[in-house]
N, C-alpha and C positions, 0 to 999 in steps of 0.2 A: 550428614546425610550423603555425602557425596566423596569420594575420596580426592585429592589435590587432582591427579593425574586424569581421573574421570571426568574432571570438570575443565581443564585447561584443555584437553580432544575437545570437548562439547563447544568450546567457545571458538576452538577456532573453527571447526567446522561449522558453526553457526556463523559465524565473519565472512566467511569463504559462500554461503549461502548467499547472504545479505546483500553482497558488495557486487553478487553478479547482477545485474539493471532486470528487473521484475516490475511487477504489476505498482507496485508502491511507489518504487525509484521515478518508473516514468509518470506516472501520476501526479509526482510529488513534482516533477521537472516541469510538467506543463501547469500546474496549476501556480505553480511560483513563476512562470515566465508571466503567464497571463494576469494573476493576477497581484504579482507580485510578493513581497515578504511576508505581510500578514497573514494573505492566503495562504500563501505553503506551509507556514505555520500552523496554521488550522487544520489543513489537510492533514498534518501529520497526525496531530494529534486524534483525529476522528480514526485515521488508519490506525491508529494505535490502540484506541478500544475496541474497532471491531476486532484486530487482532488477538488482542486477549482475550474475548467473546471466543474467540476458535479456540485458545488456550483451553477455557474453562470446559469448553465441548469435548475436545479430546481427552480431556481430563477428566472428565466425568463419564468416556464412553459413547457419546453420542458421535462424535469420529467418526468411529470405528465403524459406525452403520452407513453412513456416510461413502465410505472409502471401498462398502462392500457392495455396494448398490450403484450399478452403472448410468443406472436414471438419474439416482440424488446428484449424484455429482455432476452428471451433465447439466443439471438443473441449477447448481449455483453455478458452474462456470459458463451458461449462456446468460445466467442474469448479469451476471457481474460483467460478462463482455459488453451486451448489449448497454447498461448503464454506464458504461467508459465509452462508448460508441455516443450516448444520448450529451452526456458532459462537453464530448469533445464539437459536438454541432454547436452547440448552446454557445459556445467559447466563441466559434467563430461568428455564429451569427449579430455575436453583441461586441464585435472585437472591435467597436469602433467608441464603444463605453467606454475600452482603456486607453484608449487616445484621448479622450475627453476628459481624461484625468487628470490632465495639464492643465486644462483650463478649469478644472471644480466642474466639469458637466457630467462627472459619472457619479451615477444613484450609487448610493452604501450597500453594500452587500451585505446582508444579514450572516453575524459568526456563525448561528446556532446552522444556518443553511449550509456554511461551508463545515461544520462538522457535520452534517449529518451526511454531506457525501461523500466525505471522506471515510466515513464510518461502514458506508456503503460497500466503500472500495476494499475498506479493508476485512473486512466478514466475508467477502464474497472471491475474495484472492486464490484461485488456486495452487498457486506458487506455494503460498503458506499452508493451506491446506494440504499438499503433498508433502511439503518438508516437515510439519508437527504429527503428521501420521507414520511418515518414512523413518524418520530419523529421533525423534525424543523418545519412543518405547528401548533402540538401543542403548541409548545410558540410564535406564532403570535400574536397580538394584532392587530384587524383590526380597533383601533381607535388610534391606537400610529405613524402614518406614512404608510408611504410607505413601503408596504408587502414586494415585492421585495428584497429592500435596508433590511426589518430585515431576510428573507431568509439568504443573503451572508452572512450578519453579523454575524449570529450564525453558520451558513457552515464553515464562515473562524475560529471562534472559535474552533469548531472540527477540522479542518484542524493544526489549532495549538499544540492542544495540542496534538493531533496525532505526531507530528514531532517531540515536545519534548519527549515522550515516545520511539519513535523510536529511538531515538537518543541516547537513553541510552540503547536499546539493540545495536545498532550499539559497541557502545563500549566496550561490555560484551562480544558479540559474537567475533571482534576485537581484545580483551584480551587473547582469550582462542585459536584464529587461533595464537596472534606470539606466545604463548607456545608453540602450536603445529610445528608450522612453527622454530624452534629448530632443528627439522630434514626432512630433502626433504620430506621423505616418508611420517610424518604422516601431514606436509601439503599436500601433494597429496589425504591425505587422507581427509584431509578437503572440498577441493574443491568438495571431490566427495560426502559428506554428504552434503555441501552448494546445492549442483544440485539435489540431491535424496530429502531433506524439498521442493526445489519448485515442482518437479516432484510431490511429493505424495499431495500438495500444488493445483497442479491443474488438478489432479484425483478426490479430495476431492470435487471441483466446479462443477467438470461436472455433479457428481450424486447430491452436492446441490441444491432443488427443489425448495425453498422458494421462493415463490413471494412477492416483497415490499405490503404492503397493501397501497389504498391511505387515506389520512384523510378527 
């Protein structure tokens, strides 16, 4: 489907995308500070199917209208701000739940909740959004198959190695909350910098202006 050459451009520059700190990275950084490794775990995983959800969209065309329409697009990247904005209060208002962790007094957080706002996060990512509309129509090959199928194909690529990245701040930012998490307070005090990254996270989106261009 794809020639060696074609695809080894695509990955790095898909690397080169990933690895700069975006809507996922910081997400994934305060949601693993705050609520440690299982969370960020989750996080990821939820950012990873809405992710492919955008995959399946561009790949099917629905992108494209998307990307031409100044409204749609403002329309997800105010929601998706504004819900990074709502995540990061929440964080701080209860950031005394993960200091209570120490002693067994914080309530269980339900997984299916932490996917589903990760899932949130990641459907509504503009960052991804610009880069699967920007960049995957350049390594098509409209004599190599079916467009579509090489869309996902290199979507779900990005979508990979996104998750392996994440995964390893999951466990950095993870490492550095149970140091902190040694004493109530300065987990308390984490949670409250996990909710202030997404907060300032999705201040940063609302004045973001960049429009995807299409190819």
């Amino acid at each position: 489907m794809f020639s060696a050459d074609t695809l080894a451009t695509f990955i790095v520059a898909a690397f080169v995308m990933v690895v700069i700190p975006g809507p996922t990275v910081l997400f994934t950084i305060g949601r693993a500070m705050a609520l440690g490794r299982a969370g960020g775990f989750l996080s990821i995983l939820g950012t990873a199917v809405g992710s492919l959800l955008l995959v399946v969209g561009v790949a099917l065309g629905v992108g494209t209208i998307i990307a031409q329409s100044v409204v749609l697009f403002t329309i997800v990247k105010v929601l998706g701000a504004g819900y990074l904005v709502f995540l990061g209060i929440q964080a701080i208002r209860h950031r005394k739940d993960a200091a209570g962790a120490i002693t067994g007094a914080q309530p269980q957080r339900s997984g299916v909740r932490l996917l589903v706002e990760g899932f949130v996060v990641g459907v509504s990512n503009p960052k991804s959004i610009a880069f699967f509309l920007a960049i995957l129509p350049q390594f098509v090959d409209l004599h190599a198959g079916s467009v579509p199928l090489q869309l996902f194909v290199l979507g779900a690529i990005v979508v990979s190695i996104g998750v392996t990245c994440d995964a390893v701040w999951v466990l950095l930012a993870s490492a550095a909350r149970d140091w902190f998490g040694r004493s109530p307070r300065r987990l308390e005090v984490m949670g409250g910098v996990g909710g202030g990254l997404m907060i300032a996270l999705g201040v940063f989106l609302l004045f973001w202006n960049e429009k995807p261009a299409t190819a």
